[in-house]
Structures are given as structure tokens and as C-alpha cells.
N, C-alpha and C positions, 0 to 999 in steps of 0.2 A: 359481171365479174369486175368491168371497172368500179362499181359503186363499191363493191367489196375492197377493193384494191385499195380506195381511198382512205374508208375505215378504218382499215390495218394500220394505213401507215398514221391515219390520225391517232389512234390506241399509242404509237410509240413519241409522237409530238406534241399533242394536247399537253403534256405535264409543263411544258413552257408557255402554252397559249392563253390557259384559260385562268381563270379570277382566281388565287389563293391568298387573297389580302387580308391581313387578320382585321377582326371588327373589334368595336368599340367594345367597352367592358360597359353589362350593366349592376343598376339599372343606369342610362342614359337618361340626363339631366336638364337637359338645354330647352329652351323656349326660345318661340321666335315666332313674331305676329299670331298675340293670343285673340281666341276669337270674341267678339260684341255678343255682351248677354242682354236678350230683350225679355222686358216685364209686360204681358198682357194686365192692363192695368183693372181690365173689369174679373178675371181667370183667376190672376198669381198665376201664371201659368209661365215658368222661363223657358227659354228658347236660346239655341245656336245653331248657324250654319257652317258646315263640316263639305269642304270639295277634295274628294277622293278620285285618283288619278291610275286607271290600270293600262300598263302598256308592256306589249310585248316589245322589247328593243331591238330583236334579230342578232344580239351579237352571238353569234355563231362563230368561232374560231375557222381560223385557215387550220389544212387544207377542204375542211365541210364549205364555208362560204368566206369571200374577201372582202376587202376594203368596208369592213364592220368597224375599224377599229374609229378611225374619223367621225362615224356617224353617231357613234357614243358619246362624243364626247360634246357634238354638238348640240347632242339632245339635253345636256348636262347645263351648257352653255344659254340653251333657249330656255330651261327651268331659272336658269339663275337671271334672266332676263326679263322673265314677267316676277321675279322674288323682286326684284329695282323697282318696280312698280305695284307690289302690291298685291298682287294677282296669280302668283304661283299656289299648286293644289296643296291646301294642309297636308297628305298623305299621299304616297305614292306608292303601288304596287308595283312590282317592276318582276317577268320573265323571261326566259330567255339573257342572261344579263350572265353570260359565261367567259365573256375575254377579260383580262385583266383592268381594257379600259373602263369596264363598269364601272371601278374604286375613282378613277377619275371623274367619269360621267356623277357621281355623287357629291365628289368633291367640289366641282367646278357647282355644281344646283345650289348647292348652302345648306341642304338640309343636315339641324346639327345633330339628327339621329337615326340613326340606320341599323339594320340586321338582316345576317340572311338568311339561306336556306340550309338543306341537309349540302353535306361537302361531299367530292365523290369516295372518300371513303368512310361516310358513316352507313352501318349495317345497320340491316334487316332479312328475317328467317327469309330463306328461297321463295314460300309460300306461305298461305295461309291456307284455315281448312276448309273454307270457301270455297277454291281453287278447284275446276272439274280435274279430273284423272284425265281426260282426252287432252285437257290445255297444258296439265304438269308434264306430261310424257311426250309431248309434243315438242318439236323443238328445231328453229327454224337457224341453225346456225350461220349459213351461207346469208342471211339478213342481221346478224349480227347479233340476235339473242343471248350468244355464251361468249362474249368476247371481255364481259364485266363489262365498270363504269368507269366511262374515258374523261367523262364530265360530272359537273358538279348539277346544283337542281336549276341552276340560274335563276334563282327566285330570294328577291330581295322587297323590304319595306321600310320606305324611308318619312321621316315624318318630322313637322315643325315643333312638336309637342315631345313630350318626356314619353321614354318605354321603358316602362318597369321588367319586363320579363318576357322570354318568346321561349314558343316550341318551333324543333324543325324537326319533322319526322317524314323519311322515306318514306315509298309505298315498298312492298314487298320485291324480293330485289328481283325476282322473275315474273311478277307479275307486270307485264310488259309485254309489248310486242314490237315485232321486227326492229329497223336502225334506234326507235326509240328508246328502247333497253340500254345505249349508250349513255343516257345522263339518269343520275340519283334523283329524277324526278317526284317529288311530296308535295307536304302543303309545310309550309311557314303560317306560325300565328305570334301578334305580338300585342301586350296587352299595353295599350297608348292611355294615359293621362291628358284630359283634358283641361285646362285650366276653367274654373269655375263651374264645371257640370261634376254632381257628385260621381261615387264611385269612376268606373273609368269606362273606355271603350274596347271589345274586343275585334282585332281584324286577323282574317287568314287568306291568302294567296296560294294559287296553283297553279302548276301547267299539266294537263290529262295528260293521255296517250292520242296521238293522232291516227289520222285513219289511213290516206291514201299515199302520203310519205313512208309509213311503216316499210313495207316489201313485201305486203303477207295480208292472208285473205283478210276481209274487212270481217268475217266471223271471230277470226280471232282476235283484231283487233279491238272487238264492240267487246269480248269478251272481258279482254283488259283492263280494257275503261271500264268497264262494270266493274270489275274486282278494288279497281281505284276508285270508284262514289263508295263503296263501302267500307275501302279505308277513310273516305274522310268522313262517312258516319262516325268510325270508331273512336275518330281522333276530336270529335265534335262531343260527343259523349263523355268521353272523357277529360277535355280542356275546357269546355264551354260551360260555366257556371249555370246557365239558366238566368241567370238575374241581371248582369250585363249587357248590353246590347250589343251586339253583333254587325258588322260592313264586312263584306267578301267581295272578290271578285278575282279573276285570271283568263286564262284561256286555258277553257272549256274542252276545247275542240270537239264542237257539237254543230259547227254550222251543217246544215240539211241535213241532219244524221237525227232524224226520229228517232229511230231503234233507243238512241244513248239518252237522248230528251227524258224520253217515256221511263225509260230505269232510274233517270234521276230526281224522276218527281212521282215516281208510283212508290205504293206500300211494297216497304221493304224490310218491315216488321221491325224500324230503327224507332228511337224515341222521335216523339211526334213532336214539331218544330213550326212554327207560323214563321214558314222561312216566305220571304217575294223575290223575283226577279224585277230588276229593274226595268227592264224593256216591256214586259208581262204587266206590269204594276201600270205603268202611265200610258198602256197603249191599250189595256182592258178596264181596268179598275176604276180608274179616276182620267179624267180627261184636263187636267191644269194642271199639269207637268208641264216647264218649261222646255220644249223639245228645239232642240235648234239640230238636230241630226236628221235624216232622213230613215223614218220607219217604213221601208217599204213589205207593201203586203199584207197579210193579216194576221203572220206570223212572226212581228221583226226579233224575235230571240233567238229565230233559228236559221237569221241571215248573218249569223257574226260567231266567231271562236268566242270573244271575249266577252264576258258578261259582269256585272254585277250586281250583290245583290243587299238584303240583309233581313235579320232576327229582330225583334223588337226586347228590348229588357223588361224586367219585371215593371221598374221605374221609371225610365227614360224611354219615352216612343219616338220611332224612327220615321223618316217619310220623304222618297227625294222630291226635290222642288225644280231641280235643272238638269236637264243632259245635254253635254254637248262634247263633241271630237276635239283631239289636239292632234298634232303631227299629222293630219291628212292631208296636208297641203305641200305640193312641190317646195323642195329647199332650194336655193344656191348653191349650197356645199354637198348635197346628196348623195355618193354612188346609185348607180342603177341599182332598182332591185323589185325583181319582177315587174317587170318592163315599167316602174313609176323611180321618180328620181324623190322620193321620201326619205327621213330620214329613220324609216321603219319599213316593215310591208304590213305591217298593222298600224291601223289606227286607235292611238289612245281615246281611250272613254273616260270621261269626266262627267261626275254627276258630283251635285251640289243636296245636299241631306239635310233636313230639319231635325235637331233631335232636342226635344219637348219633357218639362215634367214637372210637376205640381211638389214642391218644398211639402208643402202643406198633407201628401199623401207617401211623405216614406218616415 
């Protein structure tokens, strides 16, 4: 009843808390440290390297979670810190990014091009016809299922390079479970120009449905998330050219959650995709991945929410060359949060990508 308690009253405060900062108009124009194209001189084979950045921020509005607001902006502060040197990620995926200090948190990083996600009031039908009767007629109000959307998707992409064009599209607005139902959680896609790689690159960010925060069985919860991978088949099918290449990544919310793994990578009778997982990729496939993380186990994709991944284009072949954590490390200015003084309770993932193509064969 107190968890309830607090919902409500965030349902009537959030409209002051959370992020409604208008974005830029595109397309979005700006460059800033374009990347070094290399010639295999025996090949003709060009090359660049692309460091994509996914982090869940945690801001979460009061009265949900406190002292988020500071921690934004220093994360903002530490991107604009490795930008002085050189060293900030081309591309940043960013979830969870629902206080207003987000627009700051951007501001303060440099990057001169940003977009975000579905707002809490962009619609979509109750369901789809996916959707079991047992799950539609079901309905967990006392967890906050029917209370609508208090929040926005918090999902943002920000990026050194020009953005011609983005989708943000919902998932279904009940397709959801328990406290999660409270944010217009989707996917963001935004189609980035690279300077000197032809055509361009395509990226999309998400945040699932979680499992054990929900309030409600983990069946309906798995159900959820299932009905969410095939919204983003939908929305892959229909934005994704096929001939562009492809980087994703977010939180998944699939650590130790087999059941959700196995639905996201079994036949789902979607169009067939040579999509890899990053962690899958350097820790089965090929063994000279730059690993500076720790893959514990045999299964390290299914030790993390967050994942990244990507599609190879028709053209341009993709291939990461580096992984490594940002924000894992104790800050000075940190609030507590989940017992570590971070300036997140996730660790951002940073992988560094090869993307390759022969002039000579488009």
C-alpha cells in the first residue's frame, strides 16, 4: 500500500519533475571530431572506428528515487571531460533520462546533436492482436497497470555526427506490466551521418519491461517483454532499410532471465536478420575483442540488463574491436544508490566498432 501510495502521488507531481524540454529541429547539422578513414593499401578496403556509449542514467524523479538530479549532470560533466581530451564516445544511447536534468546532463556533454524518445503522451492502441486474452483481461491495478503514463520513455540519442531523421515509437500502451506501465516505454531510432562513410548509419535504443521491480508474477511480466521483442521486430521491419548498417543497444532487462533470452533470439517467424550480440560475439565467435570488462562465466550476456548489439548493411560490415565500462567506478559527488556511491546503478558499456567497405563493390 505504501508503494501504491507513492505512485499516486507521483501520477499528480511528476508533470513538474520529469524531462519536457523541446529538442532540436531536424535534420541536425553539427559535427564535431569527425572520425580517421584508413586505406588498406593492399584491399582498397576503408575503414572507421565508431565508440558507442549505452547507459542507463537512473534518473528517476522524486517522489520514485532522490538526489538523481546532481548525478545527471555530472555525468554530463564527466562526457564533457573526456570531449577536452579527445576521448568522449561518438554516440550515446542514454535510458532512464526522465528528470529534467537530462536536457542539462546533454548540454553540459557537448554533444551538438540530440533526440529523444516517445513523450508521456504520444499514443498507442491498448493492444495488439498478439496479445493473449488471459493477459488483456487481466489487470493488476493495485501495481499500477491502469493508472496511465506519469512518465516519458527516458530514452535519448545523442551523437557528434549529424541526425537526419528519427522514429520514437511506443510499445502498446498495456502491453506492460506492473509499476512499469508508468513510463511510455519504446524504442528511439535515429538515422546518424557519418562523415566520409557512404550512405549513413542506423541506431535504436530501448528500455524492456523489468521483472522483479514490476509487483506482479514474473509470467506476466516475461509475457510483456515478449509482446515488447515483437514490437521491436515490427518497428525493425518497417524502419530498417536492410542496406544500412545497423548499432543497438539499451537495457534489455534480461539479466538471468533465460525464458526472455530464448524468445529474443528463437524463430519468431520475423524477417531473418544476422543481427550479433556484443558480449555473444567476442566471447564465442572470435576471441580478439579488445575486452577490458570482466565476462564472467560462460554466459557473460546474461550477466547484464544492458546489452549491445548490431546488423551488418548490405555495404558497410560491422565488427566491434573494444569493450570496455564507463561510470563503474565510485565518484566524489555520487549519491548512494544501491548501496555503491556511482554516478548510476548501471554501468555504462562502451564498445568501439569497425565499420569496413570496399568503394570498389557498391
Amino acid at each position: 500500500m505504501r508503494t501504491l501510495m507513492i505512485l499516486m502521488l507521483a501520477t499528480t507531481l511528476l508533470g513538474s519533475c520529469v524531462s519536457r524540454e523541446a529538442e532540436p529541429l531536424l535534420p541536425q547539422l553539427g559535427v564535431v571530431s569527425p572520425p580517421q578513414i584508413t586505406i588498406d593499401p593492399k584491399t582498397g578496403v576503408h575503414s572507421i572506428e565508431v565508440d558507442v556509449l549505452i547507459l542507463n542514467i537512473a534518473a528517476l524523479p522524486w517522489p520514485i528515487s532522490s538526489n538523481r538530479t546532481e548525478a545527471s549532470k555530472w555525468i554530463g560533466r564527466e562526457l564533457a571531460s573526456m570531449r577536452a581530451h579527445g576521448e568522449e564516445p561518438d554516440i550515446v544511447l542514454i535510458q532512464e533520462g526522465f528528470r529534467r536534468s537530462t536536457k542539462e546532463m546533454i548540454s553540459l556533454s557537448g554533444y551538438p546533436n540530440w533526440v529523444r524518445g516517445p513523450a508521456t503522451d504520444d499514443r498507442m492502441p491498448n493492444h495488439s492482436e498478439r496479445a493473449p486474452d488471459e493477459f488483456v483481461n487481466e489487470s493488476y491495478f493495485w501495481k499500477g497497470e491502469r493508472l496511465g503514463k506519469v512518465m516519458n520513455s527516458g530514452l535519448y540519442i545523442l551523437s557528434n555526427w549529424p541526425i537526419r531523421s528519427k522514429d520514437a515509437q511506443p510499445f502498446y500502451r498495456h502491453e506492460c506490466a506492473g509499476f512499469d506501465c508508468g513510463s511510455n516505454k519504446g524504442i528511439l531510432s535515429a538515422v546518424i551521418e557519418i562523415p566520409g562513410m557512404p550512405g549513413h548509419l542506423e541506431v535504436f535504443t530501448t528500455h524492456m519491461n523489468s521483472r522483479g521491480s514490476t509487483g506482479v508474477p514474473d509470467e506476466r511480466s516475461l509475457t510483456a517483454h515478449n509482446l515488447q521483442i515483437d514490437s521491436l521486430d515490427d518497428e525493425l521491419d518497417e524502419n530498417w532499410s536492410g542496406i544500412e548498417p545497423m548499432i543497438f543497444g539499451g537495457d534489455f532487462n534480461m539479466k538471468q532471465a533465460r525464458a526472455r533470452l530464448d524468445y529474443m533470439v528463437g524463430d519468431r517467424g520475423q524477417t531473418e536478420r544476422p543481427t550479433h550480440i556484443v558480449r555473444h560475439y567476442c566471447h564465442v565467435i572470435v576471441k580478439d575483442c579488445d575486452i577490458r570488462i570482466s565476462f564472467d562465466g560462460d554466459e557473460p550476456w546474461l550477466d547484464t540488463n544492458d546489452l549491445q548489439g548490431w546488423i551488418p548493411g548490405k555495404y558497410v560490415s560491422v565488427r566491434p574491436i573494444m569493450v570496455d565500462a564507463m561510470f563503474d567506478e565510485p565518484h566524489p559527488r555520487a549519491p548512494k544508490i544501491k548501496n555503491r556511491y556511482t554516478l548510476s546503478d548501471h554501468d555504462g558499456l562502451l564498445v568501439r566498432y569497425r565499420l569496413s567497405w570496399n568503394p570498389g563493390d557498391m
